[in-house]
DSSP file (Angstrom, degrees, kcal/mol; ACC not computed):
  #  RESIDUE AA STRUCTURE BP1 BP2  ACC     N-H-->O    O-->H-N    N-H-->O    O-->H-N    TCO  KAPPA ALPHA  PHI   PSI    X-CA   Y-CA   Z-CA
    1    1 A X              0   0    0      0, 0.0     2,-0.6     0, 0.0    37,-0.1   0.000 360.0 360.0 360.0 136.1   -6.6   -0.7   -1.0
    2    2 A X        +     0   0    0      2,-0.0     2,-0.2    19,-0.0    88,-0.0  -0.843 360.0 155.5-101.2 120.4   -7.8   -1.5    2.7
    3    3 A X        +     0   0    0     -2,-0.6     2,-0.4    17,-0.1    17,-0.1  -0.982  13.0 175.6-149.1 106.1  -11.2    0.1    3.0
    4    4 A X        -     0   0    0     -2,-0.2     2,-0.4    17,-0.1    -2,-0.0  -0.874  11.6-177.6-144.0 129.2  -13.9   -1.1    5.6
    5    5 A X        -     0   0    0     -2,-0.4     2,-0.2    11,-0.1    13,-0.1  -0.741   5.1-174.4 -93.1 159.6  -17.1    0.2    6.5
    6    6 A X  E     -A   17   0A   0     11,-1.0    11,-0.5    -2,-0.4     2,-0.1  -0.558  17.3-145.7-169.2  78.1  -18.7   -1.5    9.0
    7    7 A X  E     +A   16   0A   0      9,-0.3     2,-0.2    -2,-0.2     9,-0.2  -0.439  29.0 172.7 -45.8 122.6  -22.4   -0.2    9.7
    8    8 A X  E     -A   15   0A   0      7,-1.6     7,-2.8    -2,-0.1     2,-0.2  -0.871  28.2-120.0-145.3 155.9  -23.1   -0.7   13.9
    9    9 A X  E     +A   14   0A   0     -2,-0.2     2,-0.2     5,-0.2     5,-0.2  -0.678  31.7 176.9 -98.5 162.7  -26.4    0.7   16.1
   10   10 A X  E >   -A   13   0A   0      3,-1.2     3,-1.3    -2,-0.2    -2,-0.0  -0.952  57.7 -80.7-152.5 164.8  -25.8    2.9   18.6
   11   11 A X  T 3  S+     0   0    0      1,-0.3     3,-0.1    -2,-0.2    -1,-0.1   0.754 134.2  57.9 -19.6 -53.2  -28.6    5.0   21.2
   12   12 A X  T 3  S-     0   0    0      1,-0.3    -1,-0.3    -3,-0.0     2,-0.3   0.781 117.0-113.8 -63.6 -49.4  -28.7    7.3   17.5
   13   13 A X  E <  S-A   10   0A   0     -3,-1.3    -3,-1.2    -5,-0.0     2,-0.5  -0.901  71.2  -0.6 137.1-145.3  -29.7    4.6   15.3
   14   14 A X  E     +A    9   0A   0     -2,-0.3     2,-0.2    -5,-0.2    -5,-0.2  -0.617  66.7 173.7-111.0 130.0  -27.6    3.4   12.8
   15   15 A X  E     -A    8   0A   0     -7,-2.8    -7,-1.6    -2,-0.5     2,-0.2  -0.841  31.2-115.6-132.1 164.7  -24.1    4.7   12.1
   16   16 A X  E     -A    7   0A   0     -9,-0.2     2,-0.4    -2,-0.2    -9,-0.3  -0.751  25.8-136.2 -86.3 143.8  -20.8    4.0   10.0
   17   17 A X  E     -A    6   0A   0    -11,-0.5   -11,-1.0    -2,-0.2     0, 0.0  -0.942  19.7-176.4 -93.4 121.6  -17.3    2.9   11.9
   18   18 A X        +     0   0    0     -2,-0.4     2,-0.8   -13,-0.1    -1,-0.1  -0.429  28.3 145.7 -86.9  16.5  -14.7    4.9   10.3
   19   19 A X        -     0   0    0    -13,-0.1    -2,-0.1     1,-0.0   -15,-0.0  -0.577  60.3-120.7 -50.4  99.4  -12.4    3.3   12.3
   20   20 A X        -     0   0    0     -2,-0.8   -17,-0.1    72,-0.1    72,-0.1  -0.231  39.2-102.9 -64.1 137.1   -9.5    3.1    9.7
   21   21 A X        +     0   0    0     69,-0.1    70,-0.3    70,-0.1     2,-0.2  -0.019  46.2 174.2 -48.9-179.1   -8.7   -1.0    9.3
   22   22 A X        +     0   0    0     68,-0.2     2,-0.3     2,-0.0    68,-0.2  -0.422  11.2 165.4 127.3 109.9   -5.6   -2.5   11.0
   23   23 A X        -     0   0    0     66,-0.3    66,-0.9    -2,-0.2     2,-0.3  -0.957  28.3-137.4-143.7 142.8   -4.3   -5.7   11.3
   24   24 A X  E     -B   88   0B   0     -2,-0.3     2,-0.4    64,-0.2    64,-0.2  -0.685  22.8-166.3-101.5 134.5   -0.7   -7.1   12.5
   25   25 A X  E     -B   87   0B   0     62,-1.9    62,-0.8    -2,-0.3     2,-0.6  -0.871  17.8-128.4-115.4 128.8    0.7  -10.2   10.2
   26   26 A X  E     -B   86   0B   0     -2,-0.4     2,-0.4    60,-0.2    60,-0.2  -0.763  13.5-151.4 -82.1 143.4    3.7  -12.3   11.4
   27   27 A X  E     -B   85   0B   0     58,-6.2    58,-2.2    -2,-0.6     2,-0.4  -0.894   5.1-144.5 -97.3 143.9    6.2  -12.7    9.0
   28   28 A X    >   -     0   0    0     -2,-0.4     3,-1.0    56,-0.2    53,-0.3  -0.778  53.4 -79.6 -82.0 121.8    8.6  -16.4    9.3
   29   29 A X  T 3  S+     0   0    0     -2,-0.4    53,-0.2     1,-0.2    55,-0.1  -0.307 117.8  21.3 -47.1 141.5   12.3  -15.4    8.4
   30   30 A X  T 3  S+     0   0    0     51,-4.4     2,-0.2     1,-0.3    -1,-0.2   0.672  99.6 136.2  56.7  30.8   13.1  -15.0    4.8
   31   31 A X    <   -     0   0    0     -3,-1.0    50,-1.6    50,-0.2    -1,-0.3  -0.713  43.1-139.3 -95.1 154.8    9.6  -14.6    4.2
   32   32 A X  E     -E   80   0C   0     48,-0.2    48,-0.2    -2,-0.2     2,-0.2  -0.764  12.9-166.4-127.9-164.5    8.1  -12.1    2.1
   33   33 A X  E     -E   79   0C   0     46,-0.9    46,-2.5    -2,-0.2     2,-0.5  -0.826   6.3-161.9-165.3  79.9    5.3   -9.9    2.0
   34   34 A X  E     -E   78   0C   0     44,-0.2     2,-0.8    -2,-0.2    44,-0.2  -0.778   5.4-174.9 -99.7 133.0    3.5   -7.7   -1.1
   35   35 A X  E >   -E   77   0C   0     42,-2.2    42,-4.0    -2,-0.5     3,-0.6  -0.896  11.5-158.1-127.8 109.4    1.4   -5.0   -0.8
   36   36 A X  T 3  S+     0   0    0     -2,-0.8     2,-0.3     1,-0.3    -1,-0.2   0.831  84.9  22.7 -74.6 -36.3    0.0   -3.8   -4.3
   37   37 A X  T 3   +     0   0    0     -3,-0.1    -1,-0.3    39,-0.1    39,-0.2  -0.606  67.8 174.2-126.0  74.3   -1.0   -0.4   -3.7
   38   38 A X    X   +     0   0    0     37,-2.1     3,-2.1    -3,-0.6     2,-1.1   0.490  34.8 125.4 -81.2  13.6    0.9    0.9   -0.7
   39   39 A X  T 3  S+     0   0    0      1,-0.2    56,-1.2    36,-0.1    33,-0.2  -0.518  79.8  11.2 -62.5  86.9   -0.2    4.6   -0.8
   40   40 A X  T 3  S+     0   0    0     -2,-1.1    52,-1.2    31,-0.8     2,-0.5   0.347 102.6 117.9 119.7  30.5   -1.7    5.8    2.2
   41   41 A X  E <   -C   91   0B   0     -3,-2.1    -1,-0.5    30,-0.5     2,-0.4  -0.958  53.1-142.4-123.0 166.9   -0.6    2.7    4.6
   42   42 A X  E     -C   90   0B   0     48,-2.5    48,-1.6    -2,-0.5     2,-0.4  -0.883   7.9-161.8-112.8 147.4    1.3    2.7    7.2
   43   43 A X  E     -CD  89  69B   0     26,-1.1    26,-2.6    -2,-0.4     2,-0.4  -0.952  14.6-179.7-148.6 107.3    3.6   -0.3    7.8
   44   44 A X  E     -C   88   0B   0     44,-2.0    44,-1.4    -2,-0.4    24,-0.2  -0.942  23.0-132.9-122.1  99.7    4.5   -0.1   11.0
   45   45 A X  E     +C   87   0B   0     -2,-0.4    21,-1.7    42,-0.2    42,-0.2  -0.218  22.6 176.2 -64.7 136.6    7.3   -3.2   12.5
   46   46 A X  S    S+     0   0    0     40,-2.8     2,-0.2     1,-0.2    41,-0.2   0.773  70.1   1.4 -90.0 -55.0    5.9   -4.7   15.9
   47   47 A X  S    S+     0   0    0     39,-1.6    39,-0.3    18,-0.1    -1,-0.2  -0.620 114.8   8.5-127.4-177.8    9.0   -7.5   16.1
   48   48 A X  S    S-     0   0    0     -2,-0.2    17,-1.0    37,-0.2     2,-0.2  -0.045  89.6 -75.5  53.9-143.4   11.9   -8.4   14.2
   49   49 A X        -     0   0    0     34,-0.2    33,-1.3    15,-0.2    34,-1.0  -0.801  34.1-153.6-172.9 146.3   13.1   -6.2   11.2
   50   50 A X  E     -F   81   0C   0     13,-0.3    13,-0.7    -2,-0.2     2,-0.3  -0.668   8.2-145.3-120.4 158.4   11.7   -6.1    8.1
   51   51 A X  E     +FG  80  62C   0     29,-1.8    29,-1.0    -2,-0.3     2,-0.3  -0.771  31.6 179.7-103.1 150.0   13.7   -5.1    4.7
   52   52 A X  E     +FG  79  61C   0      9,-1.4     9,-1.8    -2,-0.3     2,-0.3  -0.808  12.8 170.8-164.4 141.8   11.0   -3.1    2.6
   53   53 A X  E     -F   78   0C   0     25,-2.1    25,-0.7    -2,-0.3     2,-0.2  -0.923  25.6-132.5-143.6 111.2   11.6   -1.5   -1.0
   54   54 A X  E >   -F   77   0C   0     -2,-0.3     3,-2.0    23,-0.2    23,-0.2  -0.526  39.8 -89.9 -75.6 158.6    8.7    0.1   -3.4
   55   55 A X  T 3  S+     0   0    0     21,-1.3    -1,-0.1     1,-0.3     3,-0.1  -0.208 110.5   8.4 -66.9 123.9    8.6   -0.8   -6.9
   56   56 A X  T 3  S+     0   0    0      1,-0.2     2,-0.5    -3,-0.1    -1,-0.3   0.670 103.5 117.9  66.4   7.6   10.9    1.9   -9.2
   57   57 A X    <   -     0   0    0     -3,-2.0    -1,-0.2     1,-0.2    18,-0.0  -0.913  61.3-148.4 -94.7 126.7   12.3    3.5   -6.0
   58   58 A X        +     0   0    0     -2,-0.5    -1,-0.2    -3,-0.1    -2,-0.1   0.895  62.3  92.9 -65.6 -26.6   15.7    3.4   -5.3
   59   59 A X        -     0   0    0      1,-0.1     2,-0.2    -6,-0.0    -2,-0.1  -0.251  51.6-157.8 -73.2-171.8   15.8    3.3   -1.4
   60   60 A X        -     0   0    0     -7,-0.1     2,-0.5     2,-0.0    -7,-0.2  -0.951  10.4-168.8-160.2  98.4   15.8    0.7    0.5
   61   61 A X  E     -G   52   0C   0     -9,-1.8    -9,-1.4    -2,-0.2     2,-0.5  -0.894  13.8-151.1-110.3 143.4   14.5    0.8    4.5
   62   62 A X  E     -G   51   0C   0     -2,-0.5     2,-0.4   -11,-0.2   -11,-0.2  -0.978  15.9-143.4-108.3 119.1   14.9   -1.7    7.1
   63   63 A X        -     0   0    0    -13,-0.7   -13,-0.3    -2,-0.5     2,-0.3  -0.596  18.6-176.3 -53.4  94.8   11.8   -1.5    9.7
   64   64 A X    >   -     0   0    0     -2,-0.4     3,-3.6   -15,-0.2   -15,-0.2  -0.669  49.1 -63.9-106.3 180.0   13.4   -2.2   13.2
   65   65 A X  T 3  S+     0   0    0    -17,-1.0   -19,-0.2    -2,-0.3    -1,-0.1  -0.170 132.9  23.1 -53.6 169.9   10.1   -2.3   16.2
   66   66 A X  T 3  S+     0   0    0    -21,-1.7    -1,-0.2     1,-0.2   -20,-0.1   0.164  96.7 131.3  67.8 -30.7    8.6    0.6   16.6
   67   67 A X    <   -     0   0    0     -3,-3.6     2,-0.3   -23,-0.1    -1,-0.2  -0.248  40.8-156.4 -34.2 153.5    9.7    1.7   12.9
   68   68 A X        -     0   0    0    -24,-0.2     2,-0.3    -3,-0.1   -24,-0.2  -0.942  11.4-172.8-141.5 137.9    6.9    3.2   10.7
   69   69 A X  B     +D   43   0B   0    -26,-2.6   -26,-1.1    -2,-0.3     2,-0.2  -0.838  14.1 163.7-100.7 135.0    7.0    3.2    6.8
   70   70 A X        -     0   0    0     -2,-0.3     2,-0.3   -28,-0.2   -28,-0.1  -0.470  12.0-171.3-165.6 119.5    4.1    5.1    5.1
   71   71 A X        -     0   0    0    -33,-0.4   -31,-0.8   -30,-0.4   -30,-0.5  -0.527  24.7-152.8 -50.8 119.9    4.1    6.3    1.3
   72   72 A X        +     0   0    0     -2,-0.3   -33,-0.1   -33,-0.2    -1,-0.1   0.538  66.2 100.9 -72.6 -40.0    2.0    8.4   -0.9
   73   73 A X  S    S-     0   0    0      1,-0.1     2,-1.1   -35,-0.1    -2,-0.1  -0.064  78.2-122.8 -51.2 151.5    2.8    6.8   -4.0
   74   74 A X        +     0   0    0    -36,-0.1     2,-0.3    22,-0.1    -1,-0.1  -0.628  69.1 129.7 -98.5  78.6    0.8    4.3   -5.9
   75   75 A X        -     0   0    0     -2,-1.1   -37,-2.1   -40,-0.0   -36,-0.1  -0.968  63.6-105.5-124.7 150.0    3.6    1.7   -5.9
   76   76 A X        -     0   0    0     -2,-0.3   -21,-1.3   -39,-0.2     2,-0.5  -0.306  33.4-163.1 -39.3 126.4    4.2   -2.1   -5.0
   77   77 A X  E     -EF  35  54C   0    -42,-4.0   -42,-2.2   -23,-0.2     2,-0.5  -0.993   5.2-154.3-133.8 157.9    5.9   -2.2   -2.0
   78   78 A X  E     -EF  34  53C   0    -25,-0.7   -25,-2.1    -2,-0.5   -44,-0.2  -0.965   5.7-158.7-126.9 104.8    7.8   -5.8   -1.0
   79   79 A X  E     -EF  33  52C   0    -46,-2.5   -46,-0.9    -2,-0.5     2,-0.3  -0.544  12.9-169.0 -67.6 149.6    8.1   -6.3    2.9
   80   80 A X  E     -EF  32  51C   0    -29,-1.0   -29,-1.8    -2,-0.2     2,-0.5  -0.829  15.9-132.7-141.7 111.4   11.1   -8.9    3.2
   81   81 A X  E     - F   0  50C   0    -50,-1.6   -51,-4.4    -2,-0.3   -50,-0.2  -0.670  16.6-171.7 -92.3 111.2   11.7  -10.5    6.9
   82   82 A X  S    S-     0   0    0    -33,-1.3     2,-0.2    -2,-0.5    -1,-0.1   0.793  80.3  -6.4 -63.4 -37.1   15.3  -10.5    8.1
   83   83 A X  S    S-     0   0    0    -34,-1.0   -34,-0.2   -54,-0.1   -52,-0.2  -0.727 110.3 -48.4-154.5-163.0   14.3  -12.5   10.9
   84   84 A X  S    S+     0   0    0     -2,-0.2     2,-0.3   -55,-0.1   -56,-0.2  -0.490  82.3 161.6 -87.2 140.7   10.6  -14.0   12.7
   85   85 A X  E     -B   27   0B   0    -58,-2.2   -58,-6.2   -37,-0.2     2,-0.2  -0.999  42.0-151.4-162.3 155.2    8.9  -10.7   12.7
   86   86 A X  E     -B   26   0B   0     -2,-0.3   -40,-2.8   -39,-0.3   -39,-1.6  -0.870  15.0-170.3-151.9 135.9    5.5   -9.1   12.9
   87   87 A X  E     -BC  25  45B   0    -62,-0.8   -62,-1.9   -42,-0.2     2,-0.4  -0.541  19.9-122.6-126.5 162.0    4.4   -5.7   11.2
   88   88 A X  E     -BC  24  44B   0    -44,-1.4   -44,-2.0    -2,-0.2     2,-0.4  -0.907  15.4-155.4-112.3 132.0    1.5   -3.7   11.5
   89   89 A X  E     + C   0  43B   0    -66,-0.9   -66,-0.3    -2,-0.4     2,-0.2  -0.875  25.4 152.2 -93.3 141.1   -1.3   -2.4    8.6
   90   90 A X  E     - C   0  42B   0    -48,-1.6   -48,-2.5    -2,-0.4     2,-1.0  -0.739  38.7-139.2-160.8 125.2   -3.2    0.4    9.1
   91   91 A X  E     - C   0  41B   0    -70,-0.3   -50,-0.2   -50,-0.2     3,-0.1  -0.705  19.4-176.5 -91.6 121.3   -4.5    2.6    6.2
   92   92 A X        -     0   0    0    -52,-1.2     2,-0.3    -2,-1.0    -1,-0.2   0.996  66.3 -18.9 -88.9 -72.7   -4.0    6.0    7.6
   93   93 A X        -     0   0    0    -73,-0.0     2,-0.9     2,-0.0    -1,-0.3  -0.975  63.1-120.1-146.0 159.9   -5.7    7.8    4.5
   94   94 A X        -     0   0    0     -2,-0.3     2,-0.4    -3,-0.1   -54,-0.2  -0.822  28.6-157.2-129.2  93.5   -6.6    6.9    0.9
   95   95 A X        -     0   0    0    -56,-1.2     3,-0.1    -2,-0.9   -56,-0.0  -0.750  27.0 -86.9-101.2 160.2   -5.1    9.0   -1.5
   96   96 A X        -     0   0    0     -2,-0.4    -1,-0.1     1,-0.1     3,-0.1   0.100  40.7-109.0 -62.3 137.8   -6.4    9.6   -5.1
   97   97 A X        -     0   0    0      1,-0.1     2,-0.2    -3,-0.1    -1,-0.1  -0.132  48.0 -91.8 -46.0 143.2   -5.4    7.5   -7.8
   98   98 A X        -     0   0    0     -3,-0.1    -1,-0.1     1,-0.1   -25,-0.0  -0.506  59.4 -94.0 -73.9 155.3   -3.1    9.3  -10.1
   99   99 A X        -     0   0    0     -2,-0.2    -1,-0.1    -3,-0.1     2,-0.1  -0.234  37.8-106.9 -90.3 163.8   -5.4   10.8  -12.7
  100  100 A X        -     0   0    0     -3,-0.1     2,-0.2     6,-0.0    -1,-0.1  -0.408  31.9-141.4 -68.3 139.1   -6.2    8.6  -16.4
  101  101 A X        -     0   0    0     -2,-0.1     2,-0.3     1,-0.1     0, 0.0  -0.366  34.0 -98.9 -85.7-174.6   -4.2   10.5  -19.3
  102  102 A X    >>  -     0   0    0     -2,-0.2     4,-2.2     0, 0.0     3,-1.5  -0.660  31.4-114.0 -67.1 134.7   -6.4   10.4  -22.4
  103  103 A X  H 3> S+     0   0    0     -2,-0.3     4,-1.8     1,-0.3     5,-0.2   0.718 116.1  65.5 -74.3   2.8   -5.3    7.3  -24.9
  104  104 A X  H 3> S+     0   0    0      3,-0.2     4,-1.2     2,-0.1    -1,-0.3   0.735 112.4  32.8 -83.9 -23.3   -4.3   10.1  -27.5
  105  105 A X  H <> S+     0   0    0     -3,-1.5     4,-1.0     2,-0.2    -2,-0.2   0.580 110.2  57.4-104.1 -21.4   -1.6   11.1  -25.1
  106  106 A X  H  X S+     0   0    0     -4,-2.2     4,-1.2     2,-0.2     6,-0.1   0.945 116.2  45.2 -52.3 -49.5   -0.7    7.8  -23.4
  107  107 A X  H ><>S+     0   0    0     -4,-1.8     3,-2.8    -5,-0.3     5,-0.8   0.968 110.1  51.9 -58.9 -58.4    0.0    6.9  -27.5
  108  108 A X  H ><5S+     0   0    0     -4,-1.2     3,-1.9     1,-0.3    -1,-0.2   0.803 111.5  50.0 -49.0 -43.6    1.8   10.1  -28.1
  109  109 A X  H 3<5S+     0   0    0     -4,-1.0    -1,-0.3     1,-0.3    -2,-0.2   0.854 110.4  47.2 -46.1 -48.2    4.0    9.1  -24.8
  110  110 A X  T <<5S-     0   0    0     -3,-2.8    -1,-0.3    -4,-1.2    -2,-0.2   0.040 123.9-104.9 -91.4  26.2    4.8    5.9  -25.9
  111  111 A X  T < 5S+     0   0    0     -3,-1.9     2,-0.4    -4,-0.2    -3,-0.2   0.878  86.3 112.5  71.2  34.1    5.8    7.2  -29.6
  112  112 A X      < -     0   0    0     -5,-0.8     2,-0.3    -6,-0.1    -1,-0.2  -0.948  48.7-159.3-136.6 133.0    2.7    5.8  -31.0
  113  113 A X    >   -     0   0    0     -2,-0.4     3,-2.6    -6,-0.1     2,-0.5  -0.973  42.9-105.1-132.7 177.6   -0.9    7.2  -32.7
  114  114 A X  T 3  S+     0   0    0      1,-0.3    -1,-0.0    -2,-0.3   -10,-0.0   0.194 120.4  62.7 -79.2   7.0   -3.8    6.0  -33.1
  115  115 A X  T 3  S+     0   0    0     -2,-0.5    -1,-0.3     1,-0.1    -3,-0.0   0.703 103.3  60.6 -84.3 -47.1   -3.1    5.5  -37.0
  116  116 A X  S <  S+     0   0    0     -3,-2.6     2,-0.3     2,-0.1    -2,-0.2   0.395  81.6 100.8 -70.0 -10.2   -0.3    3.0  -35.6
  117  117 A X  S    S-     0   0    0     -4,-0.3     2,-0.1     1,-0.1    -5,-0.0  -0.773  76.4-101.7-114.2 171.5   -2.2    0.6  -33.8
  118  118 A X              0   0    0     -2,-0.3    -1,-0.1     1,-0.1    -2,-0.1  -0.291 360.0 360.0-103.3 127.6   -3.1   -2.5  -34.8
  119  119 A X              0   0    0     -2,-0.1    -1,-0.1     0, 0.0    -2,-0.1   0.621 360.0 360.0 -73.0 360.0   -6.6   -3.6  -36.2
């Protein structure tokens, strides 16, 4: 997750910049590009066109400039560069993890109880 605090003085004394992070990557053609938790970024193409597909989704968007991509899910998402390209990060907001099941109902999910597993 892209999170920065960045403590700065000001006339007030000392305060936080909540300036949400951002930084623009070039991509090389036929390059790629993985972003492990893409929930609450924005993936926004500057140049080129980017291919980009999250993990267990079926679509499939191509970024052309100016495009913006941004997600709520907690999936992988794989930027792919069609051609020399350069995309923009910026985490727009940080949404909660999806919540922990209990491991008595994770087993039960997978067909499994706590009698079943292994010592």
């Amino acid at each position: 997750m892209l999170s920065i605090f960045i403590p700065t003085m000001n006339v007030k004394g000392l305060t936080m910049n909540t300036t949400p992070p951002a930084f623009d990557m070039g991509l090389s053609p036929r390059s790629t590009f993985s972003l492990d938790d893409a929930a609450g970024v924005r993936i926004t193409c500057r140049r080129g066109s980017i291919w980009l597909t999250l993990d267990n989704d079926p679509r499939d968007v191509v970024l052309q400039p100016g495009d913006s991509f941004l997600t709520t899910e907690h999936r992988r998402a794989l930027l792919y560069a069609l051609e020399s390209s350069c995309v923009n990060l910026v985490t727009v907001h940080a949404p909660a993890a999806a919540p922990m099941r209990s491991a008595p109902i994770r087993l039960a999910a997978a067909g499994l109880s706590m009698q079943q597993m292994p010592a």
